[in-house]
N, C-alpha and C positions, 0 to 999 in steps of 0.2 A: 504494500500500500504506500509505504514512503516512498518506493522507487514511482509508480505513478505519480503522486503529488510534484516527485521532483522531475518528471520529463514529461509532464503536459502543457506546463508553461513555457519551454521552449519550442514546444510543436507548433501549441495556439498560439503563440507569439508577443504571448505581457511578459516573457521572464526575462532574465538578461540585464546586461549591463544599460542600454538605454532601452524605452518605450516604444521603439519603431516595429511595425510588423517587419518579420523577416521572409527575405526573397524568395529562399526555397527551402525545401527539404534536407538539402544539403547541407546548409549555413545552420537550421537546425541543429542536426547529426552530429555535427563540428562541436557546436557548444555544448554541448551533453557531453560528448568523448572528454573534451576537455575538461571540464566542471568534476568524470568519474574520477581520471586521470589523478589532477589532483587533491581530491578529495580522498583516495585510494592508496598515494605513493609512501605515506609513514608505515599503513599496514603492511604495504607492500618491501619498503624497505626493513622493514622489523621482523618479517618472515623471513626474508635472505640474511637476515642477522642472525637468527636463530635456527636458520639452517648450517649457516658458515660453522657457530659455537657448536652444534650436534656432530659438524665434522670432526674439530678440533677436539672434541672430548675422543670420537673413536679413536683419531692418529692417539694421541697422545695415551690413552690405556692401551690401545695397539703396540707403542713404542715400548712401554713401559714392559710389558709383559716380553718382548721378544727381547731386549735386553736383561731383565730376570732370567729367564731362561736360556738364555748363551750362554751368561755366568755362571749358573749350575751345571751347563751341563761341562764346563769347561774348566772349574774349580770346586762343585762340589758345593757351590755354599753362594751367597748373594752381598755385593760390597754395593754402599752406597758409592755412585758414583754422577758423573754432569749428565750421563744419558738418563739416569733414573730420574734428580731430581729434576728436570728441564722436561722430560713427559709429566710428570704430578704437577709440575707448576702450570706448566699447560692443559692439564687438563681441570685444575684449581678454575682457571682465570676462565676457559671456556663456559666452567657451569655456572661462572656469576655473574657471567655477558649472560647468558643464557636465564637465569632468575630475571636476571632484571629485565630482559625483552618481556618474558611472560609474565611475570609479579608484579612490572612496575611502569615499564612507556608501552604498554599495548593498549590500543583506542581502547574505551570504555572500562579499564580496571577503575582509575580513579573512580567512577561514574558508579560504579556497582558500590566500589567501596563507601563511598558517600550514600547509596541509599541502605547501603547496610547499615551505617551508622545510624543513620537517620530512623530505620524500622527498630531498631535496637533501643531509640532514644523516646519513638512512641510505645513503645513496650510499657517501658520503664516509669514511662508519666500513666499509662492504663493503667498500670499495679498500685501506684501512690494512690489513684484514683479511687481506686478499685478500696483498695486499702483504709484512705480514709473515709472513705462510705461506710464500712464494715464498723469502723469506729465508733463512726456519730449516730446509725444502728443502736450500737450496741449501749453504748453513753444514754441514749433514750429511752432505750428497756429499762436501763439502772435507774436513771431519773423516773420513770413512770410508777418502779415500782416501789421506790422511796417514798413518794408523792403518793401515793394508795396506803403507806403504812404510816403515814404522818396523818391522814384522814383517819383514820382509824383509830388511832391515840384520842386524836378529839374528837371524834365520838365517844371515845369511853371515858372519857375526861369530863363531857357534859353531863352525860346519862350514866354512870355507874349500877343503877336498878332497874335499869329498861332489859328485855328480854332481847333474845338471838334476833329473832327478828326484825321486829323493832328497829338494833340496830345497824341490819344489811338493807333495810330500807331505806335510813337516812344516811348507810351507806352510796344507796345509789342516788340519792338526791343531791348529794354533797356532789359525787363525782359529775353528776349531769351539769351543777352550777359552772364547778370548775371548765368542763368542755366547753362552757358558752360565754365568752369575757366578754361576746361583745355587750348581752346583756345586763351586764353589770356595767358596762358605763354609760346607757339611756336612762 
């Protein structure tokens, strides 16, 4: 779908560097190759960069290994020497050409990595969220039912010889008041 969006405007002829319809088909075709061309040439140069480094890792364990291997079979035993460490450094140097083509200048890591960040950062404000809902929840049951047992005291603080009933009646009339503050301020 992007690639349409991005080559109808040089067909139908609004895209481009200036506003003028264009002559043909051709002049079209032009501006599009060019526009992929360069829009294409990092990924493209970042592939042969990490092709080159895939080489340089085989020479280089290639090397290493046939020179290990002369020396045993020639001495019996394995000496550090300039062919050994000159393939491991080369092949050091290839896999960190090679990380940073794929882990660090290839279009869109930064791009992913910023929305990882990003998805990771609304996670994190969800759970706080989440979290202190759960709270203020819970703060409310505690307050409710503190506020039900202070009713209660004063009911039996008034009435000390009124019966059970009695006083879950003016139990409920107490809490009906409480539920309705707007009426107490008419």
């Amino acid at each position: 779908m992007k690639w349409l969006g991005f080559i109808l405007p040089f067909i139908l002829g609004f895209g481009g560097k200036g506003h003028s319809p264009r002559r043909s088909l051709k002049d079209s075709a032009l501006e599009i190759y060019d526009a992929i061309t360069i829009r294409s040439r990092k990924a493209v140069f970042l592939s042969m960069g990490g092709l080159g480094a895939i080489a340089f890792v085989c020479g280089g364990i290639f090397m290493f290994l046939t020179e290990a291997t002369s020396q045993y079979d020639r001495a019996g035993f394995v000496m550090w020497n300039s062919t050994l460490i000159t393939s491991l450094t080369l092949v050091a140097l290839a896999v960190g050409g090679l990380s940073y083509v794929y882990f660090y200048a290839w279009p869109g890591v930064r791009a992913a990595g910023e929305r990882r960040e990003a998805a990771e950062a609304d996670f994190k404000r969800q759970q706080e969220i989440q979290a202190g809902s759960l709270e203020a929840a819970l703060s409310a049951l505690v307050m409710d039912f503190v506020k039900e047992r202070e009713m209660r005291r004063e009911l039996r603080a008034r009435s000390p010889s009124n019966s059970a009933t009695s006083s879950e009646s003016e139990l409920h009339r107490a809490r009906a008041e409480a539920e309705r503050p707007s009426a107490n301020l008419h």
